[in-house]
N, C-alpha and C positions, 0 to 999 in steps of 0.2 A: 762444727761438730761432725766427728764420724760415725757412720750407720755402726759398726763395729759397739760402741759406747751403747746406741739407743739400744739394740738387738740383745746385748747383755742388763741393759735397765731393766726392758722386757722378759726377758728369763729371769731374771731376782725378783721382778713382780710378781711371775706368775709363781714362783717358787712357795711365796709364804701364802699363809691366809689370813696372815695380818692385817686388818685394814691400815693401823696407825702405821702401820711398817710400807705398805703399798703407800699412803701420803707421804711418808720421809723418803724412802726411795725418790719419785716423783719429785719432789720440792726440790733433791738433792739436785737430780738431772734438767730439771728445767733451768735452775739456777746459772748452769754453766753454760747455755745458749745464747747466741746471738739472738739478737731480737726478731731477726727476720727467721730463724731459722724453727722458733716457738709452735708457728702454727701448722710445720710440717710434721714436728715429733709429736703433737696435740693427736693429730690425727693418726698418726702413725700407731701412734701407742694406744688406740681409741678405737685404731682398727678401720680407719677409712684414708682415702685418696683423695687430696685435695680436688682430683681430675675427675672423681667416682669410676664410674666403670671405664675400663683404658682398654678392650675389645681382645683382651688377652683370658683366654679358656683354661681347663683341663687339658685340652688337646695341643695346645699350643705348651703350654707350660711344660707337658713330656716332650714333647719335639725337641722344647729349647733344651731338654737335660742337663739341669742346673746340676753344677759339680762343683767340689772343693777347689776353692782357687784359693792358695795363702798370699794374695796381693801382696807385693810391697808397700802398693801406693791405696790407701782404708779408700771408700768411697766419703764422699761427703753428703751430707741429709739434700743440700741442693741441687749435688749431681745426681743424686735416686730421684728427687724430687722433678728436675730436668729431662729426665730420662723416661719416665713416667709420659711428661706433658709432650712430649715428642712420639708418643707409642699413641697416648689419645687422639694425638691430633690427623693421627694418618688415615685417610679413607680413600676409598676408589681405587680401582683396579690395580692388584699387585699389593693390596693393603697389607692381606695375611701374612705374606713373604716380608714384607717389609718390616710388619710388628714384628715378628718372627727373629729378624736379626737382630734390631733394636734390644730385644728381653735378652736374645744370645749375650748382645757386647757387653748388657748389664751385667747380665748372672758371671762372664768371664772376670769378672774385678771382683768374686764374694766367694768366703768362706762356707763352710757346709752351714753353719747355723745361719749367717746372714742368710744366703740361697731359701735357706727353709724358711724365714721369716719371710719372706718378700712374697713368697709364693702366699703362702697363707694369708699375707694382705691384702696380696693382687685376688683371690679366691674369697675373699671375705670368711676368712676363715682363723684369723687370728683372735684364742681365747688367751689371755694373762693376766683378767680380773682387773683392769685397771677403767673402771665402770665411767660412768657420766659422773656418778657424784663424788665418787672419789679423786678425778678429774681435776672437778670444778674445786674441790678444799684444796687438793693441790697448788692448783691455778693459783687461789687466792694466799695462802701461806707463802707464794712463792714472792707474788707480788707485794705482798704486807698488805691485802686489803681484806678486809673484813668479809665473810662469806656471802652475806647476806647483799654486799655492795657488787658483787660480781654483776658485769652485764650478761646476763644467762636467758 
């Protein structure tokens, strides 16, 4: 799946205040995921980083001046997700510089709205209403399992 897809999920979510409309959304998008790729967009769309905090600031984030890139080639949820775990992992001397290009290479392969999404993930700062429990009915409509059987 392409971040392009989630980032637009995201913006229809947060568009309505429909609850039942935020679970068909969701149901719709989860449904077209690889299995591996579930627990990236769960969180994504939930608003956290598999990695949690990846040492990427305010400061850092205008350094990187995320800019409309119209990619040919959409990022995919693994390579954000990849990209990510490669940014957490780096510490010690020369870290900053290094996060610094890492968030650069990313933001260079995103569109103005992907860019903006990403930021606001990495910032914990992504609101589009797509709560815990709305989530989890998701989840389980998506899976055919009963709400109540979710492991939650």
């Amino acid at each position: 799946m392409n971040l392009r897809t989630l980032v637009d999920t995201s913006r229809r979510i947060g568009e309505t205040s429909s609850r039942l409309e935020k679970i068909r959304l969701l149901v719709d998008f989860l449904r077209s995921l690889a299995l591996e790729e579930i627990p990236i967009a769960v969180g994504y769309l939930s608003g956290n980083l598999q990695q949690g905090r990846i040492g990427i600031g305010y400061a850092v984030l205008r350094e990187a001046n995320p800019s409309a890139s119209e990619s040919a080639m959409p990022l995919t949820l693994a390579e954000v997700d990849g990209a990510f775990e490669r940014i957490a992992s780096v510490n010690g001397p020369g870290s900053d510089g290094i996060r610094l290009r890492l968030i650069q290479d990313l933001f260079s392969r995103t569109n103005r709205e992907e860019s903006n999404f990403l930021s606001r993930l990495i910032m914990g700062e992504l609101r589009q209403g797509s709560l815990e429990g709305i989530m989890i009915e998701a989840l389980a409509r998506a899976a055919a399992v009963p709400v109540d059987k979710m492991p939650c």
